[in-house]
C-alpha positions as CSV (number, residue, x, y, z in Angstrom):
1,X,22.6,6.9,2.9
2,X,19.1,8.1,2.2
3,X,17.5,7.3,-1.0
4,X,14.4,9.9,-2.0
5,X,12.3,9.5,-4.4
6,X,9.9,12.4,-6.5
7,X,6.7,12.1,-7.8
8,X,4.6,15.6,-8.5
9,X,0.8,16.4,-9.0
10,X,-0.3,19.6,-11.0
11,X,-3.9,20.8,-10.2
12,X,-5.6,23.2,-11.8
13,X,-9.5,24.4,-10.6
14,X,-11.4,24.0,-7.5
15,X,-11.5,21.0,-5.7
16,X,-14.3,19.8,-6.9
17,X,-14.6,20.9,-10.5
18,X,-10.7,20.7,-11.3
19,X,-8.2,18.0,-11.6
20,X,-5.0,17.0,-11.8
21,X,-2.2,14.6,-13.1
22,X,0.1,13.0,-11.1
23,X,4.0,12.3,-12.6
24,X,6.4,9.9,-11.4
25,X,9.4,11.5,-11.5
26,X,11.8,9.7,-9.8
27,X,10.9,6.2,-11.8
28,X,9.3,8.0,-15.1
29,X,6.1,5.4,-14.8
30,X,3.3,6.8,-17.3
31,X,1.4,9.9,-15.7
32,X,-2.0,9.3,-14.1
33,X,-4.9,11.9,-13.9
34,X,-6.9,12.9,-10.8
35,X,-10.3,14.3,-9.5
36,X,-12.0,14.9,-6.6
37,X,-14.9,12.9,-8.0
38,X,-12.5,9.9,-8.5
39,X,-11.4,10.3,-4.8
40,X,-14.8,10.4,-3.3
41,X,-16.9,8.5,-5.6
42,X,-16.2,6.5,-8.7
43,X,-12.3,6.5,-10.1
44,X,-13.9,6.3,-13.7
45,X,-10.2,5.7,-15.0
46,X,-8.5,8.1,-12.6
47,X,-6.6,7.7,-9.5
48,X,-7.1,9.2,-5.7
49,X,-4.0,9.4,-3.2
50,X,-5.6,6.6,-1.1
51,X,-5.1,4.4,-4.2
52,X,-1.3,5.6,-4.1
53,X,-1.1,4.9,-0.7
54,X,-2.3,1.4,-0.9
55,X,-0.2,0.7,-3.7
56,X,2.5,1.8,-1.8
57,X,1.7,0.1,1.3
58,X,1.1,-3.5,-0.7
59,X,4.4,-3.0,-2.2
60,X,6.4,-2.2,1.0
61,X,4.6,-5.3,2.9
62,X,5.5,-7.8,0.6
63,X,9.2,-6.6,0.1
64,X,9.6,-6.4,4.1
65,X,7.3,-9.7,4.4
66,X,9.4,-12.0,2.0
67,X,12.5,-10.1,3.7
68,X,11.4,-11.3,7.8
69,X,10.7,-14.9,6.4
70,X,13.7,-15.1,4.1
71,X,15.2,-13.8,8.2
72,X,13.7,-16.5,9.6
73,X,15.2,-19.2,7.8
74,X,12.5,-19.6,4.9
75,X,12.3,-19.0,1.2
76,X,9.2,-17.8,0.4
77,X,8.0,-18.8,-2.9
78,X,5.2,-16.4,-4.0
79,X,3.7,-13.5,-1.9
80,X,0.4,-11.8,-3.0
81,X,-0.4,-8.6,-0.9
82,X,-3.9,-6.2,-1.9
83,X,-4.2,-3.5,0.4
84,X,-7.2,-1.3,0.7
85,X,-7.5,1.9,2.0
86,X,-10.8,3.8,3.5
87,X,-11.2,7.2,3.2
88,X,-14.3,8.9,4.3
89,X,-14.7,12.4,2.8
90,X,-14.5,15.4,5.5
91,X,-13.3,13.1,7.8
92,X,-9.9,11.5,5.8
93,X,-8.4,8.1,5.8
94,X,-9.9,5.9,8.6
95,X,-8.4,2.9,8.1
96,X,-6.7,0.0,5.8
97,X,-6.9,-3.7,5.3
98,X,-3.6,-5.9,4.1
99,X,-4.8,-8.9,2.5
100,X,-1.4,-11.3,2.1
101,X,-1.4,-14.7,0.8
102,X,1.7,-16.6,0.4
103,X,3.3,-19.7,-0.7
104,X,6.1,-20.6,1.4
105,X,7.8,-24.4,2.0
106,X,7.9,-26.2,5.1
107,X,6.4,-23.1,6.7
108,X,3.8,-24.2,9.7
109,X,0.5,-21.2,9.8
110,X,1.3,-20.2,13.3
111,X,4.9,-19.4,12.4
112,X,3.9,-17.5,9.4
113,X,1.3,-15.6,11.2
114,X,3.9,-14.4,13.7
115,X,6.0,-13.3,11.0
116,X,3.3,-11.7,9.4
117,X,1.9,-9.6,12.1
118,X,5.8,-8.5,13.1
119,X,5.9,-7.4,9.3
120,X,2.7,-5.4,9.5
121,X,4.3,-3.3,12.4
122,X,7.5,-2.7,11.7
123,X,7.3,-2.6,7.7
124,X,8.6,1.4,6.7
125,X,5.2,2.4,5.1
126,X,3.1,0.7,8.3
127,X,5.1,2.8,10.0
128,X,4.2,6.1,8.2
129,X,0.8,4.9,8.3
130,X,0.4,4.4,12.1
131,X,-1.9,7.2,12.6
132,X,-4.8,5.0,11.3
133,X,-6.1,1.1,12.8
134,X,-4.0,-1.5,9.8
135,X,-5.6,-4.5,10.0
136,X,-3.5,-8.3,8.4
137,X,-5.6,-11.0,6.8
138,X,-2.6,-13.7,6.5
139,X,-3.0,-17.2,4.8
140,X,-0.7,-19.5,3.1
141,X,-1.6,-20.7,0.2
């Protein structure tokens, strides 16, 4: 059964003069604002989609990480995933960066590499994501 969840921007002016505030409806999370300017240049307090995206992404790749190693017979003990997504105005998102570190028992760094890699391809926001180069930093800690 499918599972959907809301969230819902308002935006009011031009692109570049106006802005806008994002709600999380589904979850009720406080509100955050937007601008163009906090897209393209400094965030100055505001978020940009890209910062949504890589939230979203960092939060997907750790559940589906700790998930494939808990698959493969490990119990992972702390996983820390940043991800970082470029976006290059007039041209759009053009790439993002998973940085992962994790602290997992009697796990060898070849083995968690594999696992890690297989996790950067197959987790459901990678997947979304596809249309741009992901690139996986993994070390154990």
């Amino acid at each position: 059964m499918a599972v959907t969840r809301n969230a819902r921007t308002r935006w009011t002016g031009t692109l570049k003069d106006g802005g806008g505030t994002t709600s999380f409806v589904s979850s009720e999370i406080p509100d955050a604002d937007v601008t163009w300017a906090s897209r393209a240049n400094d965030p100055d307090g505001k978020t940009s989609p890209e910062e949504l995206i890589a939230a979203a992404h960092a939060t997907c790749y750790s559940m589906a990480l700790s998930n494939g190693l808990e698959g493969a017979g490990y119990t992972p003990g702390e996983i820390d995933t940043q991800a970082s997504v470029d976006f290059t105005p007039g041209t759009g998102i053009t790439g993002i960066t998973l940085v992962t570190e994790a602290t997992v028992p009697d796990l060898g760094l070849d083995e968690f590499t594999k696992i890690a890699e297989a996790t950067k391809d197959n987790c459901p926001v990678s997947q979304a994501l596809k249309a741009v180069p992901i690139s996986l930093q993994a070390t154990l800690r």
